[in-house]
Predicted model as a PDB file, atoms N, CA, C, CB and O in Angstrom, pLDDT in the B-factor column:
MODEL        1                                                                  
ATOM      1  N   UNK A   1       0.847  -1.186   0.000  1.00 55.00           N  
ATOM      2  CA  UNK A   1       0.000   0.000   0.000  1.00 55.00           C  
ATOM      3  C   UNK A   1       0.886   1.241   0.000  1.00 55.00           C  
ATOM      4  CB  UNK A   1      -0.960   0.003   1.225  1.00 55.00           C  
ATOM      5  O   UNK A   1       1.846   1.225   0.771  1.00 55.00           O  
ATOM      6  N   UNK A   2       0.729   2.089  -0.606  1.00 64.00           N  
ATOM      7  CA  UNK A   2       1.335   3.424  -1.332  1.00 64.00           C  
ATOM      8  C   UNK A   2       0.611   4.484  -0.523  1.00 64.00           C  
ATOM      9  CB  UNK A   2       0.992   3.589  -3.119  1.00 64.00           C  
ATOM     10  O   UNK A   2      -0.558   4.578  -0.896  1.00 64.00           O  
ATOM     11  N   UNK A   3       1.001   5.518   0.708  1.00 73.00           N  
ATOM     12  CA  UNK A   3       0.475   6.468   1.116  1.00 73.00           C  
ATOM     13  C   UNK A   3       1.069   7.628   1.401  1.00 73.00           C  
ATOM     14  CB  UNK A   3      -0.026   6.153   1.879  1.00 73.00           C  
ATOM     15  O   UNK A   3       2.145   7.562   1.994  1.00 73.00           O  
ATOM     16  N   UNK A   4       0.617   8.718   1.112  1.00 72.00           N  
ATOM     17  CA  UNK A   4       1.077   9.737   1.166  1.00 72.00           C  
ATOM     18  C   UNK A   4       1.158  10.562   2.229  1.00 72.00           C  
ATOM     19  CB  UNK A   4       0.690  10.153   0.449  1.00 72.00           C  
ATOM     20  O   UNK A   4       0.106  11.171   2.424  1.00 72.00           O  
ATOM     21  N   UNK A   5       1.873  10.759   2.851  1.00 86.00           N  
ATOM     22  CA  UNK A   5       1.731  11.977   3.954  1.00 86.00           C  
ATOM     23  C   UNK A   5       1.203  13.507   3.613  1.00 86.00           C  
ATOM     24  CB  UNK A   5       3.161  12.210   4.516  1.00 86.00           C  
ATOM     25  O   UNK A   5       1.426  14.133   2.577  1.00 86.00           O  
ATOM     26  N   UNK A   6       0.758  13.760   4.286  1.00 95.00           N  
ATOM     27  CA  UNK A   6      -0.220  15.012   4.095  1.00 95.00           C  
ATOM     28  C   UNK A   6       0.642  15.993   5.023  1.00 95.00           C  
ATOM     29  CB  UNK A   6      -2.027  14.760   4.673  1.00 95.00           C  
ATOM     30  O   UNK A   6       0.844  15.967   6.237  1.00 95.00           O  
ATOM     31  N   UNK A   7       1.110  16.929   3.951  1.00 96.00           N  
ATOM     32  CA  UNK A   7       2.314  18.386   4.935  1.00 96.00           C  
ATOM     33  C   UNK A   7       1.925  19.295   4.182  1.00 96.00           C  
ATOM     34  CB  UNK A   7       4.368  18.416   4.933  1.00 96.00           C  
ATOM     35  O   UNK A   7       1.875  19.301   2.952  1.00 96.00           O  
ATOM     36  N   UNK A   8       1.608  20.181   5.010  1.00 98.00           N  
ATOM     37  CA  UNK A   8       1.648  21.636   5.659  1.00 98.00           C  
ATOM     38  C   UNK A   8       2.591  22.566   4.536  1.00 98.00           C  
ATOM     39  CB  UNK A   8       2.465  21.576   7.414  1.00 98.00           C  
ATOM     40  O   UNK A   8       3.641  21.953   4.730  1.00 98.00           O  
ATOM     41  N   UNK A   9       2.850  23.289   3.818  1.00 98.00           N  
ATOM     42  CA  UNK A   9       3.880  24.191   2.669  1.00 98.00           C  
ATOM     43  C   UNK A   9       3.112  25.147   2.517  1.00 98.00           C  
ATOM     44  CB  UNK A   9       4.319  23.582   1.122  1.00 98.00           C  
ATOM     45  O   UNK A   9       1.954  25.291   2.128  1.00 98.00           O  
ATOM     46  N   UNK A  10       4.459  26.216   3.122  1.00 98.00           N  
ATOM     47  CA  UNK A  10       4.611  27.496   2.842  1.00 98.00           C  
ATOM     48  C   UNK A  10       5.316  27.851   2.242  1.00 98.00           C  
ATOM     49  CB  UNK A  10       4.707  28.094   3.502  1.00 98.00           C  
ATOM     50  O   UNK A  10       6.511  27.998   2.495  1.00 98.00           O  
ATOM     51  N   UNK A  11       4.379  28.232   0.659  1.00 98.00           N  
ATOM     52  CA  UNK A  11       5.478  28.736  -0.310  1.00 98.00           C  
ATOM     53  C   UNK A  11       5.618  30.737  -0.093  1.00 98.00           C  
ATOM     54  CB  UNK A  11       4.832  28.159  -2.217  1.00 98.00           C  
ATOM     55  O   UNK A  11       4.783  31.597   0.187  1.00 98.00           O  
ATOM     56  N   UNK A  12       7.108  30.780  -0.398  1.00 97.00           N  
ATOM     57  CA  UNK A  12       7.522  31.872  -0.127  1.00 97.00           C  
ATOM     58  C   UNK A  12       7.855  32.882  -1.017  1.00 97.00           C  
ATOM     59  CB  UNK A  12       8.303  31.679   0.477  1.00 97.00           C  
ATOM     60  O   UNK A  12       9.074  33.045  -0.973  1.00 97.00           O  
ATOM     61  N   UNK A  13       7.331  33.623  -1.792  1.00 95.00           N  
ATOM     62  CA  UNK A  13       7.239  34.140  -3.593  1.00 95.00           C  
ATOM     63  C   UNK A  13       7.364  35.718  -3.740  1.00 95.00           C  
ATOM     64  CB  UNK A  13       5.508  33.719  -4.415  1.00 95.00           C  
ATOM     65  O   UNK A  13       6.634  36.666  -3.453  1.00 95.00           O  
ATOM     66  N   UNK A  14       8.824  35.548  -4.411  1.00 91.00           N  
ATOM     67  CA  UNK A  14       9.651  36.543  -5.006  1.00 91.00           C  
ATOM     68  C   UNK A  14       8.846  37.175  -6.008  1.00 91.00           C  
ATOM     69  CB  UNK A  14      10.919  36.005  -5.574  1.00 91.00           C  
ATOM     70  O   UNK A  14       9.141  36.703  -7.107  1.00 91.00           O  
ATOM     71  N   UNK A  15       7.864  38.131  -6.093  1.00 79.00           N  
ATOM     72  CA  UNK A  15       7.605  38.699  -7.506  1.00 79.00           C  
ATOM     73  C   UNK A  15       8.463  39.371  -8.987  1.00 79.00           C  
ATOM     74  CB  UNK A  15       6.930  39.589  -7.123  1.00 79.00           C  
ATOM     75  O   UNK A  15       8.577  39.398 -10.213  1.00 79.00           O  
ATOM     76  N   UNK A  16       8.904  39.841  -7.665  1.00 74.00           N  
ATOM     77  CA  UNK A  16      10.000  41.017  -8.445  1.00 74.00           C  
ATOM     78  C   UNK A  16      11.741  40.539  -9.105  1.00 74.00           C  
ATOM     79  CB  UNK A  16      10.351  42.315  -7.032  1.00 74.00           C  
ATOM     80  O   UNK A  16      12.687  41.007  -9.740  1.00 74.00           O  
ATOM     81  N   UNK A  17      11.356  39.495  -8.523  1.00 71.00           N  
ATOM     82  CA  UNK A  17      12.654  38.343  -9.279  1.00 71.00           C  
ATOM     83  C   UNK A  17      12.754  37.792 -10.566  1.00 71.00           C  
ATOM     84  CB  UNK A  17      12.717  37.057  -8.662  1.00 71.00           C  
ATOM     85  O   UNK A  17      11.862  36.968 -10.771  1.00 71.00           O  
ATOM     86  N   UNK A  18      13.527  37.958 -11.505  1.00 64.00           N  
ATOM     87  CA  UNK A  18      13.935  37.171 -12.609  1.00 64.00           C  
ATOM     88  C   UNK A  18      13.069  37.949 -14.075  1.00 64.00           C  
ATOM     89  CB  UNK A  18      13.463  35.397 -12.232  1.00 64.00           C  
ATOM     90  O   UNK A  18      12.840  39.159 -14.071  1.00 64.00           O  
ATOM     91  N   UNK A  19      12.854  37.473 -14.698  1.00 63.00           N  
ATOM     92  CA  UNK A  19      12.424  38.077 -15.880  1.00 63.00           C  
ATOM     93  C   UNK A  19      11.485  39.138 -16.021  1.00 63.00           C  
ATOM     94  CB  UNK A  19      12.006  37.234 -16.540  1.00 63.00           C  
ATOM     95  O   UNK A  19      10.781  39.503 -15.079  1.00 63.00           O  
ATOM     96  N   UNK A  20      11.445  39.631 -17.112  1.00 66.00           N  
ATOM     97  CA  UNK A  20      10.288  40.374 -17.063  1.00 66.00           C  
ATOM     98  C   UNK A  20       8.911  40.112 -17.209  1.00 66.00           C  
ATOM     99  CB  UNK A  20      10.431  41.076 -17.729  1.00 66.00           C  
ATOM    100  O   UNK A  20       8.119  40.934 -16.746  1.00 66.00           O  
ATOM    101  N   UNK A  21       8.566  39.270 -17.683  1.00 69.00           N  
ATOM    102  CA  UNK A  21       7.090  38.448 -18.093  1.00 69.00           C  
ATOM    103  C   UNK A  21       7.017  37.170 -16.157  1.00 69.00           C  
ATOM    104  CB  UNK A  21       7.524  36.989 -20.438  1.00 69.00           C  
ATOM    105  O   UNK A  21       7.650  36.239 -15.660  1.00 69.00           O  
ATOM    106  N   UNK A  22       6.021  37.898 -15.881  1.00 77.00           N  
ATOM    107  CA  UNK A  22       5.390  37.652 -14.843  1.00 77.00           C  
ATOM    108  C   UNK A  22       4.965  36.401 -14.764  1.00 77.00           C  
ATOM    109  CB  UNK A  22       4.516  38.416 -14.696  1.00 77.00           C  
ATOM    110  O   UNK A  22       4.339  36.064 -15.769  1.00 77.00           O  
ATOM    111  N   UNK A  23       5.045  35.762 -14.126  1.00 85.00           N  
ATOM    112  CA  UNK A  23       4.532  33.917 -13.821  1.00 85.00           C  
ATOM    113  C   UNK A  23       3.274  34.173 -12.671  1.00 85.00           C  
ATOM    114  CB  UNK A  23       6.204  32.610 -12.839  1.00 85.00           C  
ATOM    115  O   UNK A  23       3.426  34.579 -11.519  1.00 85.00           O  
ATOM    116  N   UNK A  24       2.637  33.991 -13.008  1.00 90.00           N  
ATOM    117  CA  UNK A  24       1.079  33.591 -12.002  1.00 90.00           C  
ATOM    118  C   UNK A  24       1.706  32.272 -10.918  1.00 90.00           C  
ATOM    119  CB  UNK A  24      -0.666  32.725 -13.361  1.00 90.00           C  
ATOM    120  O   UNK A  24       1.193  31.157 -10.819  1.00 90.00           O  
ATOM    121  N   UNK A  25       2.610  32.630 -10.371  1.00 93.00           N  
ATOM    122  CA  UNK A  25       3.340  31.303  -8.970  1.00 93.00           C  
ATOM    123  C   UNK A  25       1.891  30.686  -8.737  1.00 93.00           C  
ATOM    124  CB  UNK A  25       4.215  32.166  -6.918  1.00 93.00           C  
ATOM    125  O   UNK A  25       1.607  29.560  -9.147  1.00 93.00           O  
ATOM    126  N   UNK A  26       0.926  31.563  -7.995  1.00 95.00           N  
ATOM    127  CA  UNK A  26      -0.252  31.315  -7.226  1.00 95.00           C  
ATOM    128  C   UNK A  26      -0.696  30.280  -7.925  1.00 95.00           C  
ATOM    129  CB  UNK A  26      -1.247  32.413  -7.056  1.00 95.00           C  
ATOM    130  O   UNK A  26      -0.565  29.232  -7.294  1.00 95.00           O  
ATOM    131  N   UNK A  27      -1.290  30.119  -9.246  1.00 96.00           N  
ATOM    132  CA  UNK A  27      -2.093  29.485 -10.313  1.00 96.00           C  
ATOM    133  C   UNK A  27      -1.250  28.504 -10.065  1.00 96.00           C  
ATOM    134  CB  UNK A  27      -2.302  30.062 -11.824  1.00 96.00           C  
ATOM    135  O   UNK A  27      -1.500  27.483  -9.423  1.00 96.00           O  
ATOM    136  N   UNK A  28      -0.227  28.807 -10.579  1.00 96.00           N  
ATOM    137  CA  UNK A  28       0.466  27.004 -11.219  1.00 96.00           C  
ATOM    138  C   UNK A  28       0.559  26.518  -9.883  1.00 96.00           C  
ATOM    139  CB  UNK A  28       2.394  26.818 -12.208  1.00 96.00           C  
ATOM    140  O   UNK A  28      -0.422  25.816  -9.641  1.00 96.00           O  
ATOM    141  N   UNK A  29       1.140  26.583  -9.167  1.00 97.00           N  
ATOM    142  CA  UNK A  29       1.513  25.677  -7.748  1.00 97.00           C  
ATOM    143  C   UNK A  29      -0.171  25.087  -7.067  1.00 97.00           C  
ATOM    144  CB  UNK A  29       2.507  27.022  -6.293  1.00 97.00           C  
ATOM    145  O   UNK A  29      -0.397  23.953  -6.646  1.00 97.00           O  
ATOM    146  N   UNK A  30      -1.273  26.381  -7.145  1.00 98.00           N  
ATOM    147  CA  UNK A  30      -2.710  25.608  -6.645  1.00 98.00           C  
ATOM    148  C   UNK A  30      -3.139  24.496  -7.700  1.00 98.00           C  
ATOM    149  CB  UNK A  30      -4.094  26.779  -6.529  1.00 98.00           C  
ATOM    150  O   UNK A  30      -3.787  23.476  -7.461  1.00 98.00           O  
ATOM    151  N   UNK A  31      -2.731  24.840  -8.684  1.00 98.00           N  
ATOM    152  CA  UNK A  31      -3.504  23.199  -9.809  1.00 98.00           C  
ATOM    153  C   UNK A  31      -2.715  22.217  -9.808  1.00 98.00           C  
ATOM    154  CB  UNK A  31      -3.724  23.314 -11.646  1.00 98.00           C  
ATOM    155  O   UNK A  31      -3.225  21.097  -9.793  1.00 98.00           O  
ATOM    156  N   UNK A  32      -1.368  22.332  -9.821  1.00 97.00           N  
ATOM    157  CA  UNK A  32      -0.633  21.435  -9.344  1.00 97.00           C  
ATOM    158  C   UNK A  32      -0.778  20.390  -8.025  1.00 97.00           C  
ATOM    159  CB  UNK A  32       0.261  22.095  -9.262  1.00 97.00           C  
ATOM    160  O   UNK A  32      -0.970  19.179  -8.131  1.00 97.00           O  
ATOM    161  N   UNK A  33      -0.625  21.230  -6.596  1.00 97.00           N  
ATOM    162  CA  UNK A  33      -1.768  20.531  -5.516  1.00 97.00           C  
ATOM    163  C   UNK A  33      -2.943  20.484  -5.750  1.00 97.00           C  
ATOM    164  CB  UNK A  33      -1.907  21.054  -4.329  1.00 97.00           C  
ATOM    165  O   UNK A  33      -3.422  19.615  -5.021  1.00 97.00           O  
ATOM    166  N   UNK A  34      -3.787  20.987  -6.440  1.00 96.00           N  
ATOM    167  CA  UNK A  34      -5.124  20.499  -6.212  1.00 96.00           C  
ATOM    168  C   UNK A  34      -5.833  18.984  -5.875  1.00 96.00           C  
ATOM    169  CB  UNK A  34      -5.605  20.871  -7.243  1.00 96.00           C  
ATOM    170  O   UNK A  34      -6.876  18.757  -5.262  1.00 96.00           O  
ATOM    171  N   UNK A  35      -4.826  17.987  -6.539  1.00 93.00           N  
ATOM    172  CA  UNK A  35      -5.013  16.786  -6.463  1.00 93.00           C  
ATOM    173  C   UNK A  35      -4.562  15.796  -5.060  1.00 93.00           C  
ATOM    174  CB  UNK A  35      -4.426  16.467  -7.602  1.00 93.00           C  
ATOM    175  O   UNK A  35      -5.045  14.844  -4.448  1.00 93.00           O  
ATOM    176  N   UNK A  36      -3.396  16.620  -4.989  1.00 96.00           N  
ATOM    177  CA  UNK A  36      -2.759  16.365  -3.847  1.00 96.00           C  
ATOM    178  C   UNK A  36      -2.697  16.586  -2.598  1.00 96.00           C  
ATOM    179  CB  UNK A  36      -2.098  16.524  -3.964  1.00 96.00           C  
ATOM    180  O   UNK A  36      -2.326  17.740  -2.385  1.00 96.00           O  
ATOM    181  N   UNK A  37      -2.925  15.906  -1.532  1.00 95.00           N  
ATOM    182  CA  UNK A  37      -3.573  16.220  -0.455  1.00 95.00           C  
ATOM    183  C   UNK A  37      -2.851  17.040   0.831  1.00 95.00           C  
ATOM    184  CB  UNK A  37      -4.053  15.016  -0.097  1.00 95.00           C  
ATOM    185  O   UNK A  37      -3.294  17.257   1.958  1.00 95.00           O  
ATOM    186  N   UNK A  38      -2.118  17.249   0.481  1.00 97.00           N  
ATOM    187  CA  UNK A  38      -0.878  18.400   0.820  1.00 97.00           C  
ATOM    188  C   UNK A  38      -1.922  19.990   1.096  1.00 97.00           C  
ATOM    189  CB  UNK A  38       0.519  18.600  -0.987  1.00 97.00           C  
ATOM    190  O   UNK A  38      -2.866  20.361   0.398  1.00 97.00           O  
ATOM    191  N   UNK A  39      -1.340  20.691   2.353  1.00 97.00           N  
ATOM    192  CA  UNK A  39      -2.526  22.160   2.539  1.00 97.00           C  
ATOM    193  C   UNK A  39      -0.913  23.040   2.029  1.00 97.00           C  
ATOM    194  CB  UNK A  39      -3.540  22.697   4.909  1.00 97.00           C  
ATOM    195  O   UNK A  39       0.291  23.000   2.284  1.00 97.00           O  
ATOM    196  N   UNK A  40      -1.933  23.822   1.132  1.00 98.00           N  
ATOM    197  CA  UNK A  40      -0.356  24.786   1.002  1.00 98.00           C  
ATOM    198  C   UNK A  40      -1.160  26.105   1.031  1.00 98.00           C  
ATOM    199  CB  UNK A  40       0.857  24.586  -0.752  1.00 98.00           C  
ATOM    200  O   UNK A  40      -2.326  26.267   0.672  1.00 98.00           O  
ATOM    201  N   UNK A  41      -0.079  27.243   1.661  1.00 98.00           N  
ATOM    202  CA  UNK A  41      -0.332  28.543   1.514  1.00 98.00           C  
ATOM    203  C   UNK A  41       0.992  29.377   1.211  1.00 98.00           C  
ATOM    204  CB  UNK A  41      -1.034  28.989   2.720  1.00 98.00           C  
ATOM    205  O   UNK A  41       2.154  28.976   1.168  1.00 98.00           O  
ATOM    206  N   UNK A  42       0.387  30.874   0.980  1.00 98.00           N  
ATOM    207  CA  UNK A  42       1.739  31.495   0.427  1.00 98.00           C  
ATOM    208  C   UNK A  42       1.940  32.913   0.851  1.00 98.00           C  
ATOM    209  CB  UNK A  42       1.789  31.480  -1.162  1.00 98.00           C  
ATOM    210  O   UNK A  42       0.983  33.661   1.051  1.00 98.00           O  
ATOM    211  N   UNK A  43       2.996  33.225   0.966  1.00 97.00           N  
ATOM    212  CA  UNK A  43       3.645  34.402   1.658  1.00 97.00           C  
ATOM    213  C   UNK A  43       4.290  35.317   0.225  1.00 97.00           C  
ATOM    214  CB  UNK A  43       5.017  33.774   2.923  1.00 97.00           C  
ATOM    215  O   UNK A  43       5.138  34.809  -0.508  1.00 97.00           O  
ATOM    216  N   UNK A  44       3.825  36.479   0.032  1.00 95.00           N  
ATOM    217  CA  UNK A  44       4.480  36.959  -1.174  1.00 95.00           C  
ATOM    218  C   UNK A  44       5.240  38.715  -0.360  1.00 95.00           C  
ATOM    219  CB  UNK A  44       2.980  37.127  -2.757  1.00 95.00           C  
ATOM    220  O   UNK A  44       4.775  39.672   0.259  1.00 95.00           O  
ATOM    221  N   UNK A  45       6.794  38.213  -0.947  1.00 94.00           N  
ATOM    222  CA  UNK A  45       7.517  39.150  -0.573  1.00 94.00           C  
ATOM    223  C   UNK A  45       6.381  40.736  -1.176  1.00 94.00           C  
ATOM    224  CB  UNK A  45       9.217  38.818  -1.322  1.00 94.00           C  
ATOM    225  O   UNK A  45       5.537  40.958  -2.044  1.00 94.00           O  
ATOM    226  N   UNK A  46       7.199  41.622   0.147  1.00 90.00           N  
ATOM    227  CA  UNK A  46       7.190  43.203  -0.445  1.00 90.00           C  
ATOM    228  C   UNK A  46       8.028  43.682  -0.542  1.00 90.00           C  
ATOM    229  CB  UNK A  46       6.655  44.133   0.045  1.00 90.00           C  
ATOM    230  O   UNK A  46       8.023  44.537  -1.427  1.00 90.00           O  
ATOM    231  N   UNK A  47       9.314  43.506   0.248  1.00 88.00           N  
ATOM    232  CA  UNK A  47      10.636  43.975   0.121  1.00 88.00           C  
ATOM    233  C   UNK A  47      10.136  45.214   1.328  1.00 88.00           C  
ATOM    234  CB  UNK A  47      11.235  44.466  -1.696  1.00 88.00           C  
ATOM    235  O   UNK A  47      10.560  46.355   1.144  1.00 88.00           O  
ATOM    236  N   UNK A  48       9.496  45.020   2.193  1.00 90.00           N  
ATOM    237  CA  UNK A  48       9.288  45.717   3.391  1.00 90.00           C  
ATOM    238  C   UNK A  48       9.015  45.325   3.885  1.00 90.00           C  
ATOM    239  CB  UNK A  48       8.844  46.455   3.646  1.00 90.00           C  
ATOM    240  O   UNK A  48       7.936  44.787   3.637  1.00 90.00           O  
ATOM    241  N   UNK A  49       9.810  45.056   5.526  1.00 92.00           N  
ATOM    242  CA  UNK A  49       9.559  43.600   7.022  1.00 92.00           C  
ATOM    243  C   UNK A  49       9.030  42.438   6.391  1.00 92.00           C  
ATOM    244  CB  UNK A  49       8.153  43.954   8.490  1.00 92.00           C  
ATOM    245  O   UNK A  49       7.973  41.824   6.539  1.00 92.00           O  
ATOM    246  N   UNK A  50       9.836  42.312   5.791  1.00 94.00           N  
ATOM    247  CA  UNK A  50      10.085  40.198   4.576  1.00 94.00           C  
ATOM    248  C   UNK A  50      10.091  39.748   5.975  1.00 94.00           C  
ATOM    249  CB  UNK A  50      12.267  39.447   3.187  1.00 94.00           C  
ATOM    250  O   UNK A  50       9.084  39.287   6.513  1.00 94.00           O  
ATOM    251  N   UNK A  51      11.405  39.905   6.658  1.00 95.00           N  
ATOM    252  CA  UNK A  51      11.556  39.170   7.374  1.00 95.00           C  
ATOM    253  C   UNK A  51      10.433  38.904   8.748  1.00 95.00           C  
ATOM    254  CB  UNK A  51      12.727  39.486   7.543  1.00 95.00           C  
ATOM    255  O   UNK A  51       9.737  37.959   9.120  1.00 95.00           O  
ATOM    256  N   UNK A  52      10.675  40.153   9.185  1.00 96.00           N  
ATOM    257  CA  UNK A  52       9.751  39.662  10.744  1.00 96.00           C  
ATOM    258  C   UNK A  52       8.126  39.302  10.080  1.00 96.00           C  
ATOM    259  CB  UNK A  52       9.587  41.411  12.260  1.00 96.00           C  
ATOM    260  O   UNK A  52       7.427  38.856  10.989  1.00 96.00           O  
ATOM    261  N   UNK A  53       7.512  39.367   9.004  1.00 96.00           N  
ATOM    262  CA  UNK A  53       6.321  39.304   8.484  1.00 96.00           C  
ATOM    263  C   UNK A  53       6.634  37.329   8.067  1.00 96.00           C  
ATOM    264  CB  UNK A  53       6.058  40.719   7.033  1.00 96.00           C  
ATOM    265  O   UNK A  53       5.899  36.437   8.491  1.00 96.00           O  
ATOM    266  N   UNK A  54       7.225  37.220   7.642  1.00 97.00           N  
ATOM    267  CA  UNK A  54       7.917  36.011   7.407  1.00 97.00           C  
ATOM    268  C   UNK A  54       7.803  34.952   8.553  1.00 97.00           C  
ATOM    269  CB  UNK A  54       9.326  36.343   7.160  1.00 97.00           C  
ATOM    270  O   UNK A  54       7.091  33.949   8.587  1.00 97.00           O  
ATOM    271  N   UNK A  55       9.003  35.603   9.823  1.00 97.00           N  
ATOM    272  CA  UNK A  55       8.526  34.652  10.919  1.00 97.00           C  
ATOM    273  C   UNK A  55       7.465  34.444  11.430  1.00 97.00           C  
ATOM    274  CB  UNK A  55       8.980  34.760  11.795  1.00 97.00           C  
ATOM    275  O   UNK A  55       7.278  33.395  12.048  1.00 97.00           O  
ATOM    276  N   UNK A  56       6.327  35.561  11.279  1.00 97.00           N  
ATOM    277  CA  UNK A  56       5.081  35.722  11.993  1.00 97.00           C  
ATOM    278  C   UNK A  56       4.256  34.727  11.460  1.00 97.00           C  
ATOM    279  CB  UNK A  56       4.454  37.081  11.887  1.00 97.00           C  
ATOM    280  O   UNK A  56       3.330  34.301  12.150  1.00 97.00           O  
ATOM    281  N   UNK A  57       4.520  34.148   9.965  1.00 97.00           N  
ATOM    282  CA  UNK A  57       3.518  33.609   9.138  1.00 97.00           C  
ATOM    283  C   UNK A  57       3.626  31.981   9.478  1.00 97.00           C  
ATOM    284  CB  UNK A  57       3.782  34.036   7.501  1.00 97.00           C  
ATOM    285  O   UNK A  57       2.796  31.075   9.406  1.00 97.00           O  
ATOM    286  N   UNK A  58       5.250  32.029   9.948  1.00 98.00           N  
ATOM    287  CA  UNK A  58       5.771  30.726   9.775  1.00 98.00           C  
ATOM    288  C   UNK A  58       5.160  30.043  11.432  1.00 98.00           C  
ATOM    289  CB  UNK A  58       7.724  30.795   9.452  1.00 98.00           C  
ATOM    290  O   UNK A  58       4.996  28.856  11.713  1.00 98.00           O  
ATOM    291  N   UNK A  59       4.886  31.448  12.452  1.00 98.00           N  
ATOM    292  CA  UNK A  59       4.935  30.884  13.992  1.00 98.00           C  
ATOM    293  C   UNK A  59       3.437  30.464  13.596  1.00 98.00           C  
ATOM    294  CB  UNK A  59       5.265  32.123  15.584  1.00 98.00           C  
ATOM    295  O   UNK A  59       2.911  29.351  13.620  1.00 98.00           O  
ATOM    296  N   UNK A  60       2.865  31.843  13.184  1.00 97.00           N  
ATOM    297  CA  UNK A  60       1.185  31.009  12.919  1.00 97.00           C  
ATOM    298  C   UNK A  60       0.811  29.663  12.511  1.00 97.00           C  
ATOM    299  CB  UNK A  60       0.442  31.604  11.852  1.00 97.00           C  
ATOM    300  O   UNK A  60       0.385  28.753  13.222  1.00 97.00           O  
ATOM    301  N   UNK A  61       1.107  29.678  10.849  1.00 97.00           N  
ATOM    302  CA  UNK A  61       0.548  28.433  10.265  1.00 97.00           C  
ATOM    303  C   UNK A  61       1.526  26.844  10.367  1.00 97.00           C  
ATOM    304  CB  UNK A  61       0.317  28.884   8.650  1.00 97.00           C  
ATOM    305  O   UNK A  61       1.354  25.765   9.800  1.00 97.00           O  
ATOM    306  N   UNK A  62       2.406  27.239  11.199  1.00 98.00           N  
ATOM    307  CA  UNK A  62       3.591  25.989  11.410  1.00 98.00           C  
ATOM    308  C   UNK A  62       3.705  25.182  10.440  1.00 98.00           C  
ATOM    309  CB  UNK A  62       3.397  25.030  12.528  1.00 98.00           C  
ATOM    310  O   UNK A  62       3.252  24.044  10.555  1.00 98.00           O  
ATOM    311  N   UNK A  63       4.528  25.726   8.918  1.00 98.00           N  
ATOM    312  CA  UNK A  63       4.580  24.626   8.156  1.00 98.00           C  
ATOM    313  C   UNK A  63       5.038  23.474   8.201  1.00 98.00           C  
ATOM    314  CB  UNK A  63       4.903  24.830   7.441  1.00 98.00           C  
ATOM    315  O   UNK A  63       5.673  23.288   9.238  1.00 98.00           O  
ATOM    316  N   UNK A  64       5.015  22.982   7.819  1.00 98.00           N  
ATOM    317  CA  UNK A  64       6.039  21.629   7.881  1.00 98.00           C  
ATOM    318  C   UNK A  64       7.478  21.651   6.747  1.00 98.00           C  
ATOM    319  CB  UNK A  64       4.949  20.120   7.382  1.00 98.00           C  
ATOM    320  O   UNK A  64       8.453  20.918   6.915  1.00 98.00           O  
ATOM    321  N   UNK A  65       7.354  22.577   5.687  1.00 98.00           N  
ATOM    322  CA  UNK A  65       8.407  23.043   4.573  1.00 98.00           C  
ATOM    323  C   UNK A  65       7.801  24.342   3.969  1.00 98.00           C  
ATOM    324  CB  UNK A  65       8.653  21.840   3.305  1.00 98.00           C  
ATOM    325  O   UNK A  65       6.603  24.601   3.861  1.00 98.00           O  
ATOM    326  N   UNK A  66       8.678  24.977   3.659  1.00 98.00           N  
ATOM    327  CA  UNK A  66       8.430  26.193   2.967  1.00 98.00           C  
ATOM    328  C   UNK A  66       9.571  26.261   2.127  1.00 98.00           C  
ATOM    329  CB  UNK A  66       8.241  27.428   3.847  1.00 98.00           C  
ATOM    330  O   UNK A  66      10.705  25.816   2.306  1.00 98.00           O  
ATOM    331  N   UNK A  67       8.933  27.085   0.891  1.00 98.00           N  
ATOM    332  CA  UNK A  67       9.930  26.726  -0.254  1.00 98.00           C  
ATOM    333  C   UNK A  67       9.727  28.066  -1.011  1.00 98.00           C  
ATOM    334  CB  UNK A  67       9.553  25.223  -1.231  1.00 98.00           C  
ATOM    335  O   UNK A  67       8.656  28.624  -1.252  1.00 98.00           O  
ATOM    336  N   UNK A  68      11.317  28.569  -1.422  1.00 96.00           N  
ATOM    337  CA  UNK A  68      11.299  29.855  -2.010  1.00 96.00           C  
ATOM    338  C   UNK A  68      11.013  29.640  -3.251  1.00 96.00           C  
ATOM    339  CB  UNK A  68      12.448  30.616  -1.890  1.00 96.00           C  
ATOM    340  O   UNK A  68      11.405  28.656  -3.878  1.00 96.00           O  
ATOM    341  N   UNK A  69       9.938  31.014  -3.936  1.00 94.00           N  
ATOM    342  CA  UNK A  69       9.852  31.160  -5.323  1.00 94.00           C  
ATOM    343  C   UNK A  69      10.023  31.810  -5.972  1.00 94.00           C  
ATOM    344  CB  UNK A  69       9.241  31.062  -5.712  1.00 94.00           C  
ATOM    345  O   UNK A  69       9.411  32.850  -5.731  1.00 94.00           O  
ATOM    346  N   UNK A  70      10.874  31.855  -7.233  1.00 83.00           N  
ATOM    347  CA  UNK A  70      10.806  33.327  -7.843  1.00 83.00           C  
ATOM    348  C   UNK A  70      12.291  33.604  -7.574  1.00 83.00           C  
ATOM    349  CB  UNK A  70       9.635  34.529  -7.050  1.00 83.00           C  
ATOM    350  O   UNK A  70      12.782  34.689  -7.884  1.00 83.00           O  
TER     351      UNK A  70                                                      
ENDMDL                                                                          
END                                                                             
C-alpha cells in the first residue's frame, strides 16, 4: 500500500525576481496541488519587514516546509 503523507507548505514568492514576463506562482503551484492532499499557503515578498512578516507567518501556520519562489 502506497500512502502519502499530508504536509503543511509554505510557499515563499519573489515577484520582483527574474524576468520580465510575470509567472502567475499562485495558479500554477494551486492546480498542481489540487489533487494532492498536501494544505499549502503562500507568503508573497514586499521587500518591506520580509523578514519579521515572514517569521510571523511561519509561527502562525507551522509549516512543515516552505519553499522559495521566484
Amino acid at each position: 500500500m502506497n500512502t502519502v503523507k499530508s504536509l503543511k507548505i509554505l510557499f515563499v514568492v519573489n515577484l520582483v525576481s527574474g524576468s520580465k514576463s510575470k509567472i502567475d506562482y499562485r495558479a500554477i503551484i494551486s492546480s498542481y496541488f489540487q489533487a494532492l492532499p498536501h494544505s499549502i499557503d503562500f507568503f508573497f515578498l514586499t521587500g518591506k519587514d520580509d523578514i519579521e512578516s515572514l517569521k510571523e507567518i511561519i509561527q502562525r501556520i507551522k509549516p512543515e516546509r516552505v519553499i522559495a519562489v521566484g
